[in-house]
C-alpha positions as CSV (number, residue, x, y, z in Angstrom):
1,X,1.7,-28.6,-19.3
2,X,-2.0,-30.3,-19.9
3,X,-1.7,-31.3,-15.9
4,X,-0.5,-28.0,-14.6
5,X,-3.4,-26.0,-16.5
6,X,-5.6,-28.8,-14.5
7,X,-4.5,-28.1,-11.3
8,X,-4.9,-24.5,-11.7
9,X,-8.2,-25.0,-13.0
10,X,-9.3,-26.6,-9.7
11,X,-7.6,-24.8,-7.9
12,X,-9.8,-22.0,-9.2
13,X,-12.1,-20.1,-6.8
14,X,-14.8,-18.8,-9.4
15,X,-15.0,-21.6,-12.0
16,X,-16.2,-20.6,-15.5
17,X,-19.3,-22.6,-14.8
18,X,-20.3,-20.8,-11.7
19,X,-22.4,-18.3,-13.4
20,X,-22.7,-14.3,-13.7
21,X,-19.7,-14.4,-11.6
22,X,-18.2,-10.9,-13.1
23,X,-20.7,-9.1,-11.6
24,X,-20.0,-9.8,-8.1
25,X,-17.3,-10.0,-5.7
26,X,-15.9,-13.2,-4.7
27,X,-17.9,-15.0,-1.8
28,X,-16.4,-16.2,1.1
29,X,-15.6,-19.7,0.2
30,X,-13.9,-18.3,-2.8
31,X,-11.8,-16.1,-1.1
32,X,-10.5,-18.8,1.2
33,X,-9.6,-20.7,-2.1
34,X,-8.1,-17.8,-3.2
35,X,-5.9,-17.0,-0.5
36,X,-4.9,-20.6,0.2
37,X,-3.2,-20.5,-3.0
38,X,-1.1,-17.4,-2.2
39,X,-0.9,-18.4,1.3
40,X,2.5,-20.6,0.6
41,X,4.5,-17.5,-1.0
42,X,4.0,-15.3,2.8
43,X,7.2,-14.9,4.5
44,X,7.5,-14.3,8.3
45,X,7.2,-10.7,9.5
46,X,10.4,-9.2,10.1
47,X,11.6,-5.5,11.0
48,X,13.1,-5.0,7.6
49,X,10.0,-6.4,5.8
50,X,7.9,-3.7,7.9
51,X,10.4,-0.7,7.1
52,X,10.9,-1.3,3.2
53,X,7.0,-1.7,2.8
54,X,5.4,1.3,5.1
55,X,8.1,3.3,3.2
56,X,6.5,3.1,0.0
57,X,2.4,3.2,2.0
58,X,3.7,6.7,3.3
59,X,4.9,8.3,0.2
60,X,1.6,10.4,-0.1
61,X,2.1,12.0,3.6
62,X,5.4,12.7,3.3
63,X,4.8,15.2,0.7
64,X,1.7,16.3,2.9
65,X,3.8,17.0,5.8
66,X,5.9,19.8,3.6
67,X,2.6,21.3,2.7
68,X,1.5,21.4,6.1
69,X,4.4,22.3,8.6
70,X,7.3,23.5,6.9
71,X,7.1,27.3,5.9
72,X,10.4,28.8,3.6
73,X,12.6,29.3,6.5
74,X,11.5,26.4,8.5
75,X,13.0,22.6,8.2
76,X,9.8,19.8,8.3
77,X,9.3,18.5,11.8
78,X,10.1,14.9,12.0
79,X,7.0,13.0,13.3
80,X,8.8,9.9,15.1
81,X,6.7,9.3,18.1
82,X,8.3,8.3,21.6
83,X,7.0,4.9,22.2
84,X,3.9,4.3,24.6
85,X,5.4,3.1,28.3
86,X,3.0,1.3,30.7
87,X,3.2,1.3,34.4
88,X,2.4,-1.4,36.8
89,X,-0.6,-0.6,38.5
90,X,-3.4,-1.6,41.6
91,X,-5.9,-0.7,39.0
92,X,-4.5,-3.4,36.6
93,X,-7.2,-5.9,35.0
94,X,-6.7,-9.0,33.4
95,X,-7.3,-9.8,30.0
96,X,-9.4,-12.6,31.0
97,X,-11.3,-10.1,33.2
98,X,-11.8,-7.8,30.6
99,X,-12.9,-10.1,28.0
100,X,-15.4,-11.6,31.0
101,X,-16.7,-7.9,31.0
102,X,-16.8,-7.3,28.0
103,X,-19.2,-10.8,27.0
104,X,-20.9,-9.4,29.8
105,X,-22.0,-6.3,28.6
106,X,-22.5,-7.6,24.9
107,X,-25.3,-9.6,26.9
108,X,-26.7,-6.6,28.1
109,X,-27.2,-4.8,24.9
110,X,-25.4,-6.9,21.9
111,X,-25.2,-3.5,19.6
112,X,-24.2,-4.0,15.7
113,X,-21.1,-4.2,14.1
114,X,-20.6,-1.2,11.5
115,X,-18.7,-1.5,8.7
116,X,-16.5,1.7,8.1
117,X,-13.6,2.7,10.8
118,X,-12.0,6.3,12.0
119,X,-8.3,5.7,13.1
120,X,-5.4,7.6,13.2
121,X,-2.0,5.9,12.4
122,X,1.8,6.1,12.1
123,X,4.3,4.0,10.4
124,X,8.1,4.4,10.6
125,X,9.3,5.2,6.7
126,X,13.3,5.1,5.8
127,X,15.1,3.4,2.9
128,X,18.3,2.0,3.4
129,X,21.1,4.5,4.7
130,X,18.6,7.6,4.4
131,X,16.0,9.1,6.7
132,X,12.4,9.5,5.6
133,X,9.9,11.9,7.2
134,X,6.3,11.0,8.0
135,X,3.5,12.0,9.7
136,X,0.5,10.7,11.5
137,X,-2.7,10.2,9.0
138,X,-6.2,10.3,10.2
139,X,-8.4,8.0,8.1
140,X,-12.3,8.1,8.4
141,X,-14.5,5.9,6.0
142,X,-18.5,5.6,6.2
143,X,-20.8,3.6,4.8
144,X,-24.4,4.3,4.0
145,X,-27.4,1.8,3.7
146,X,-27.6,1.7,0.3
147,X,-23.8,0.6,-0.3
148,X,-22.6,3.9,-1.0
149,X,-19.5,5.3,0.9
150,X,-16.7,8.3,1.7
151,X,-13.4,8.1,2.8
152,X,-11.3,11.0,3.9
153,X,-8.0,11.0,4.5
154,X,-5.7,13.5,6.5
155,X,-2.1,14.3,7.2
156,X,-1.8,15.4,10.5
157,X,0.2,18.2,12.2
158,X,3.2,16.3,14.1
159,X,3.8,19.6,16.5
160,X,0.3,18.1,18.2
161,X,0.5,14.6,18.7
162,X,-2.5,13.1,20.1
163,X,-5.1,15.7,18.5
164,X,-8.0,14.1,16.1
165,X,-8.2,16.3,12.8
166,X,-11.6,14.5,11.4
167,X,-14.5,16.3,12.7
168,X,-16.9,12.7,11.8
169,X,-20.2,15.2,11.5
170,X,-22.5,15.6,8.0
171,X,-20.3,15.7,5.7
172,X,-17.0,14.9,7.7
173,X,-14.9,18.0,7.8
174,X,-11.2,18.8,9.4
175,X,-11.4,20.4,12.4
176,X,-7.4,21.2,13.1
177,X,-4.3,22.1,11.1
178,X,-3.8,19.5,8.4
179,X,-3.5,18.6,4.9
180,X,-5.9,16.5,3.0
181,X,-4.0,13.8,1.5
182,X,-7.5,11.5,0.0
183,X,-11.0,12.4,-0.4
184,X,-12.9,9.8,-2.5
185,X,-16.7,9.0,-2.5
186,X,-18.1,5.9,-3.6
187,X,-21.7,5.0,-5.4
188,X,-24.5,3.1,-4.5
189,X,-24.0,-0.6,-4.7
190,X,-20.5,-1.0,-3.4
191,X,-20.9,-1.4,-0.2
192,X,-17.3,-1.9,0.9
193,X,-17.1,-5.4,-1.9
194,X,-13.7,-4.1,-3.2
195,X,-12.2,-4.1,0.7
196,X,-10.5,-7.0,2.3
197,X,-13.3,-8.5,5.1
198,X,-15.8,-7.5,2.8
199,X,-18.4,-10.4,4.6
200,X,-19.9,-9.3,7.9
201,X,-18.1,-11.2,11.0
202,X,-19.9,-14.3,12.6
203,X,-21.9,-13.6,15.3
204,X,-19.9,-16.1,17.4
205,X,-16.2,-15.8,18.9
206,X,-15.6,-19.7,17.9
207,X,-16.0,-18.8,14.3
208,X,-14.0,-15.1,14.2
209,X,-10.4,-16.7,14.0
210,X,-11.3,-18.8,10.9
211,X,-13.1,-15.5,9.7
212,X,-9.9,-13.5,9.8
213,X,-7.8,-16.3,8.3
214,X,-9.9,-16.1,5.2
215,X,-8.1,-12.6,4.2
216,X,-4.8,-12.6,6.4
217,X,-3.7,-16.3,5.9
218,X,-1.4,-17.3,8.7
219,X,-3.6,-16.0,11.3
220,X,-5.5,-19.0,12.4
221,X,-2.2,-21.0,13.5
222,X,0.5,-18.0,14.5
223,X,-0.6,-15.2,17.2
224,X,1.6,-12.6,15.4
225,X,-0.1,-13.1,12.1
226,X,-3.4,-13.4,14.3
227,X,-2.7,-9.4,15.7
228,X,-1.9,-8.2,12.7
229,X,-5.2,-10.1,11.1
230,X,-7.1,-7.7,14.3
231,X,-6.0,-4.5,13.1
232,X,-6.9,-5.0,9.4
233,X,-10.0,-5.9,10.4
234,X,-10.4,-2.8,12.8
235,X,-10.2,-0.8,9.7
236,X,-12.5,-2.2,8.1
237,X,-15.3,-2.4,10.5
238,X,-16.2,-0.8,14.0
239,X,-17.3,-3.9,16.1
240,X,-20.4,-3.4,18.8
241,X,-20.5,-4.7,21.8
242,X,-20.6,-8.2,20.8
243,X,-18.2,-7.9,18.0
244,X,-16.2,-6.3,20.9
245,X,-16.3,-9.4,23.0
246,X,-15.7,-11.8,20.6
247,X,-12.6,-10.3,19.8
248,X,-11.5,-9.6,23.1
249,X,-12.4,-13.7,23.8
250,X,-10.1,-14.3,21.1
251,X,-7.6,-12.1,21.8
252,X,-7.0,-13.4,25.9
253,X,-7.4,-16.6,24.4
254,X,-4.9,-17.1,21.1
255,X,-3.1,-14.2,20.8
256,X,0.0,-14.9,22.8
257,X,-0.5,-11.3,25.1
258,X,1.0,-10.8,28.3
259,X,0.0,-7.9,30.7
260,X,2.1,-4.9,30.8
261,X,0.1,-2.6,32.9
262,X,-1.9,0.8,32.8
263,X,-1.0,3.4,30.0
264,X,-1.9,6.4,28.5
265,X,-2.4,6.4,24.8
266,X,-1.6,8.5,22.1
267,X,-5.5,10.1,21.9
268,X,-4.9,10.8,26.1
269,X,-7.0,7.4,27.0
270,X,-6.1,5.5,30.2
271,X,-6.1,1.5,28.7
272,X,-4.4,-1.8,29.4
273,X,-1.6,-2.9,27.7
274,X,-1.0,-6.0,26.9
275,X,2.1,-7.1,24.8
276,X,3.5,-10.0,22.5
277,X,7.4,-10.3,21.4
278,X,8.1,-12.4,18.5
279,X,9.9,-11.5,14.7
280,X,11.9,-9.0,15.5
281,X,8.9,-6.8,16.8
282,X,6.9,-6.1,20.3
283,X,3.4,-5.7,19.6
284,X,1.2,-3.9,21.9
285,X,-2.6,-3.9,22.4
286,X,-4.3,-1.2,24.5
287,X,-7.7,-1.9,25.7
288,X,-10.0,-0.2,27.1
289,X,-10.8,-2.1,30.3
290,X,-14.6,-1.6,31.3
291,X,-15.6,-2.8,27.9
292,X,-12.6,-4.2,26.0
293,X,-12.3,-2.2,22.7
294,X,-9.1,-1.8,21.2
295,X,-7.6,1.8,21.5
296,X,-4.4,1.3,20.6
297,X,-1.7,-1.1,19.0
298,X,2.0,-0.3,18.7
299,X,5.0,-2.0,17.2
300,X,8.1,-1.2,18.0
301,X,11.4,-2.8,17.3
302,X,13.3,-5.0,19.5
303,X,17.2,-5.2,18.0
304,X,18.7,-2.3,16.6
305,X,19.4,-2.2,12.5
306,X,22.2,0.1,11.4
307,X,21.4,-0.1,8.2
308,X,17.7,1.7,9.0
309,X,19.1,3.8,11.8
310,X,16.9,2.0,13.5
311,X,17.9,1.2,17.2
312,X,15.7,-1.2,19.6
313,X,12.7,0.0,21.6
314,X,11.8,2.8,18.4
315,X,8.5,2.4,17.6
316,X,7.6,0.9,13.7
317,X,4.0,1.9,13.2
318,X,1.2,2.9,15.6
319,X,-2.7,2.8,14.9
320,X,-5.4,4.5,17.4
321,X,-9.1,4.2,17.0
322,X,-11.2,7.0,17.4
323,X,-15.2,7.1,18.3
């Protein structure tokens, strides 16, 4: 026993001794400790994994979407969206292209990153042998200067697909038919410490995979684990036009994508799709091609599982970013 409490006190990422510790998030060399230790006890992605967990994430819309669309002598409209479908086109850029123009206009006016994010999202919600309605959310979380924050969260209306219902003005408002599922503000001083990524990005596209690793652990060997590590991170902070080309460096170099041509995305933006099969899942990455910010990633399944009355090419979750 004496030599397992050792190792698990060195393996400890704030050590007693390390000082008024409680009264501050863990920095980033503690947080690599910390997830290192976990980092053994990850299993591989698979569809299941992604059905049984968004099904619990999705509870809170579900009931939204009864509140919102379903009157007494209506049925709730289902919310499954039709999966995005690129076209092969003379307008088609390389990723390599777009990450060169996107480097190229971080040099031109490098911006800041922002931490905070607006997105809308979708994931697929079913328990085994039942059906499980959701609906599109709209997320929108700010921070201010002095560390203090909001964060709104909406159901959408699944009759229009496609239309933003976050007006981001002073104070953000809803704008369209939906149903407020989170409204939450947060106090001077947090600044965002109780969020994954709570460290700013490097400046430099060497150091971003390492950075990402740090909370998604997996990422800095496996270009599955590396796209999901992207979108987490997408929600956490709203890169500028450098962030924007480091990531896009990163992405043409170590993500695994292959081009799949023009498309129009689910907010009516004309991107480039670029895709990446692999555990049971296509991932698909649409980016805007004059300056290489993600729009748009979809997963959709690639085998069909009677169990989830789920059958291949149905999309599993969807996120779109929003200005």
């Amino acid at each position: 026993m004496t030599d397992e409490l050792d190792l698990l006190r060195g393996a400890n990422p704030v050590p007693a001794d390390t000082g008024r510790w409680r009264d501050r998030p863990l920095d980033l060399e503690g947080e690599r400790r910390l997830r290192q230790l976990v980092a053994g006890a990850r299993r591989r992605r698979t569809v299941r994994r992604v059905v049984v967990g968004v099904a619990m994430a999705t509870a809170g819309a579900v009931v939204a979407l009864a509140l919102t669309v379903s009157g007494p002598a209506s049925s709730p409209a289902v919310a499954a969206p039709a999966a995005l479908r690129p076209h092969a086109s003379s307008a088609d850029v390389s990723l390599a292209e777009i990450a060169r123009r996107a480097r190229a206009a971080a040099a031109d006016e490098p911006g800041r990153t922002v931490r905070g994010s607006h997105v809308q999202d979708w994931s697929l919600g079913l328990e085994s042998g039942k059906d499980a309605v959701t609906v599109p959310q709209e997320t929108l979380i700010r921070w201010n200067a002095d560390g203090s924050g909001s964060l709104l969260v909406v159901a959408t209306d699944p009759r229009h697909p496609g239309r933003p219902v976050i007006d981001d003005g002073e104070p953000p408002r809803t704008v369209h038919d939906g149903k407020v599922v989170r409204r939450e503000s947060y106090p001077p001083g947090i600044d965002g410490a109780n969020q994954s990524f709570f460290e700013p990005p490097p400046a430099r596209a060497a150091e971003l995979r390492d950075y990402l690793a740090v909370w998604h652990p997996g990422a800095e060997r496996d270009p599955g684990e590396l796209l999901a590590a992207v979108r987490e991170f997408l929600r956490v902070w709203t890169p500028g036009p450098r962030g924007i080309a480091n990531l896009t460096t990163l992405l043409s170099r170590d993500a695994g994508l292959r081009p799949a041509g023009r498309v129009t995305d689910r907010m009516g933006r004309e991107g480039q799709a670029f895709v990446r099969t692999g555990d049971g899942a296509r991932v698909m990455v649409v980016l805007d091609p004059d300056d290489g910010r993600v729009l748009d990633m979809e997963e959709t399944s690639v085998r069909d599982d009677p169990e989830y009355r789920i059958e291949a090419g149905d999309v599993l979750s969807y996120t779109a970013w929003l200005p």
